[in-house]
C-alpha positions as CSV (number, residue, x, y, z in Angstrom):
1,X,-10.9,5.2,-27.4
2,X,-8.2,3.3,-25.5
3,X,-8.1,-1.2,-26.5
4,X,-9.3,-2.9,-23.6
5,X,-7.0,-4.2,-21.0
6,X,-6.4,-7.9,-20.4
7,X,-6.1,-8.7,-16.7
8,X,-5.3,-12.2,-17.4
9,X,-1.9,-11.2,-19.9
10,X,0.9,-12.7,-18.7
11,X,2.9,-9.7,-20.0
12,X,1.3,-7.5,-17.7
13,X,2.0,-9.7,-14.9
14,X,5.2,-9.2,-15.9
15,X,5.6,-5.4,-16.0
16,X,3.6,-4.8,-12.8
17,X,6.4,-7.2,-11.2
18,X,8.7,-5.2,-12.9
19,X,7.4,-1.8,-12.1
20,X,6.3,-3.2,-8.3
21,X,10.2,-4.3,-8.1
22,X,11.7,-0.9,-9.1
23,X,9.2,1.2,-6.9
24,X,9.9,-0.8,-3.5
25,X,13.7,-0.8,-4.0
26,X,13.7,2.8,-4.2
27,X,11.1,3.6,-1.8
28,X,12.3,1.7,1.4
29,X,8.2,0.3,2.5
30,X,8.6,-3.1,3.4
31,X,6.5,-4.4,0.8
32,X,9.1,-6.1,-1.1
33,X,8.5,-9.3,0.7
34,X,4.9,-9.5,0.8
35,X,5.0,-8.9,-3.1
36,X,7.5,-11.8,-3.0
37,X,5.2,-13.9,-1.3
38,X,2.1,-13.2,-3.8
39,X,4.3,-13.8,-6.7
40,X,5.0,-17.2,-5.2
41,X,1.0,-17.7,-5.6
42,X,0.8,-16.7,-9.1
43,X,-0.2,-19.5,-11.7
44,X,0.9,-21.3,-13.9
45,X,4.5,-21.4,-12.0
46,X,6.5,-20.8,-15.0
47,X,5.1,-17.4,-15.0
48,X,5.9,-16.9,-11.4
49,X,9.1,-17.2,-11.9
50,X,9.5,-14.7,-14.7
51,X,8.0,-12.6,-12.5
52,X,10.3,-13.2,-9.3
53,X,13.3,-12.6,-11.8
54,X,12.0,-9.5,-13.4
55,X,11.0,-8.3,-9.7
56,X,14.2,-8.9,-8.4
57,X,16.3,-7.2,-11.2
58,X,14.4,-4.7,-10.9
59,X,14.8,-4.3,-6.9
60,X,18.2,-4.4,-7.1
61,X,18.6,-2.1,-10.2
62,X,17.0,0.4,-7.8
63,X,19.6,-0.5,-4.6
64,X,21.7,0.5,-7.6
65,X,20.6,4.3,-7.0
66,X,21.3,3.9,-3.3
67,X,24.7,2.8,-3.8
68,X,25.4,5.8,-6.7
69,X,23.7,8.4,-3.4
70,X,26.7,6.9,-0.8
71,X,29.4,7.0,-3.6
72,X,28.8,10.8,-3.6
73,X,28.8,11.2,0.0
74,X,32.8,12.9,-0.5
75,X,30.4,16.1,-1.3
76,X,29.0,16.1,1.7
77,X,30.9,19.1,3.6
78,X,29.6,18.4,7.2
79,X,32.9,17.5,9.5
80,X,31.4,15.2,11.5
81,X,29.9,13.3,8.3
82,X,33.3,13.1,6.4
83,X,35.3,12.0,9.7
84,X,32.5,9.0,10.5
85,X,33.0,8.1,6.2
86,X,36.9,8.2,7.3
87,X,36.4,5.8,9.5
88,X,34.4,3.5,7.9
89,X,36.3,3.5,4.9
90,X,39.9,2.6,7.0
91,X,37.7,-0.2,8.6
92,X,36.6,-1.6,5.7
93,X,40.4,-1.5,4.6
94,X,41.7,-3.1,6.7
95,X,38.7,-5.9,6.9
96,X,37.6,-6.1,3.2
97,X,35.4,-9.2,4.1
98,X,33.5,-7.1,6.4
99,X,31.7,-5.3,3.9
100,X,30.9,-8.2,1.6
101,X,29.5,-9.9,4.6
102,X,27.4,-7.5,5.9
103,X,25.9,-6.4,2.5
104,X,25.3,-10.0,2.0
105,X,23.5,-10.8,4.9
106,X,21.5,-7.3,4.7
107,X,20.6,-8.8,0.9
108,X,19.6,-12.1,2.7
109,X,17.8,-10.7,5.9
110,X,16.9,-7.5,5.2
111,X,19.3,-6.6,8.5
112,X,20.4,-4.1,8.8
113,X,18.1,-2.5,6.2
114,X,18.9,-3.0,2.9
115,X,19.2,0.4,1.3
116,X,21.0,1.7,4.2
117,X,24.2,-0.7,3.6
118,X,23.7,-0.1,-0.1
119,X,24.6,3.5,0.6
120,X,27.1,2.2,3.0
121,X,28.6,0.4,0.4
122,X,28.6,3.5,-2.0
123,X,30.5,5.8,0.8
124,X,32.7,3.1,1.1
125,X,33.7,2.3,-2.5
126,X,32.7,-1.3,-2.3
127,X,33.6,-2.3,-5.9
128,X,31.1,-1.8,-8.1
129,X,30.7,-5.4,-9.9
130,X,30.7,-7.1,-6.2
131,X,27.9,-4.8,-4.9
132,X,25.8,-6.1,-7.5
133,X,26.6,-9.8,-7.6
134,X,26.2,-9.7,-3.7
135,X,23.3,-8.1,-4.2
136,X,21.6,-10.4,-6.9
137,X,22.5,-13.5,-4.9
138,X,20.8,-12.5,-1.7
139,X,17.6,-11.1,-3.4
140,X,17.2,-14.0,-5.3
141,X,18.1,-16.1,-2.4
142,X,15.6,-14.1,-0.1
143,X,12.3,-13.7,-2.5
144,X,12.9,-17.1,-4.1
145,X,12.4,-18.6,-0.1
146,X,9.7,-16.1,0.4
147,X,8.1,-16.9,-2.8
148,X,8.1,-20.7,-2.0
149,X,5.6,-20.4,1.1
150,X,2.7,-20.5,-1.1
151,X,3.7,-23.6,-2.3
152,X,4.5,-24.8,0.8
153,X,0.9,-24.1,2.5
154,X,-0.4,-25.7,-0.5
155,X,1.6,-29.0,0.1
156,X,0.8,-28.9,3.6
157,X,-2.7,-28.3,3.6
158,X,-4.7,-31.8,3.6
């Protein structure tokens, strides 16, 4: 017989955030920021917050994928394919701060999607440690707004 499961365990909360934040980085729904937003209700806030960090760890552990998929994209055979990663790559030569910019306001905005310029950043050999730092900053930037509407509507409300 399987022990009863606690709904109320704040490690759970925890995991699911966890889990939640792996599955919708890899799997490009658009439910990462409505799962943002109902971390932001959880209570106490302490616990939120745990979750917000796991979830976004997590969601950009799994753009992490996305980037390893572009930075194989030399194997790709197709001519028109390698000349189109030519010519992003001398671009992004010759404008390094491109790159960094665009990732970071995909991170930030979700525009252009997110997973697509974490492949373009793979294809592109965006360096490795500054893909991820990008990434981390706007995540947290972007669920940690999206998480403080709750709290907002609850200030707000008379």
């Amino acid at each position: 017989m399987l022990p009863a499961l606690d709904l109320s365990s704040p490690a759970l909360a925890l995991g699911s955030a966890a889990l939640l934040g792996f599955l919708v980085g890899i799997v490009p729904i658009g439910l990462a920021e409505v799962l943002a937003v109902a971390i932001g209700a959880v209570q106490p806030r302490g616990l939120a917050a745990g979750m917000l960090v796991l979830f976004t760890l997590t969601h950009v552990a799994a753009k992490v994928l996305w980037y390893w998929v572009g930075a194989y994209a030399d194997r790709i055979r197709h001519e028109r394919t390698q000349a189109f990663i030519a010519r992003a790559r001398s671009l992004l030569a010759h404008h390094p701060a491109f790159g960094l910019g665009l990732l970071g306001a995909s991170a930030v905005l979700s525009v252009p999607p997110f997973h697509l310029t974490a492949i373009a950043a793979g294809i592109t050999r965006l360096p490795f440690g500054r893909f991820v730092a990008v990434c981390l900053a706007g995540r947290f930037l972007r669920f940690g707004a999206l998480a403080g509407l709750p709290m907002l509507a609850r200030w707000l409300s008379p």
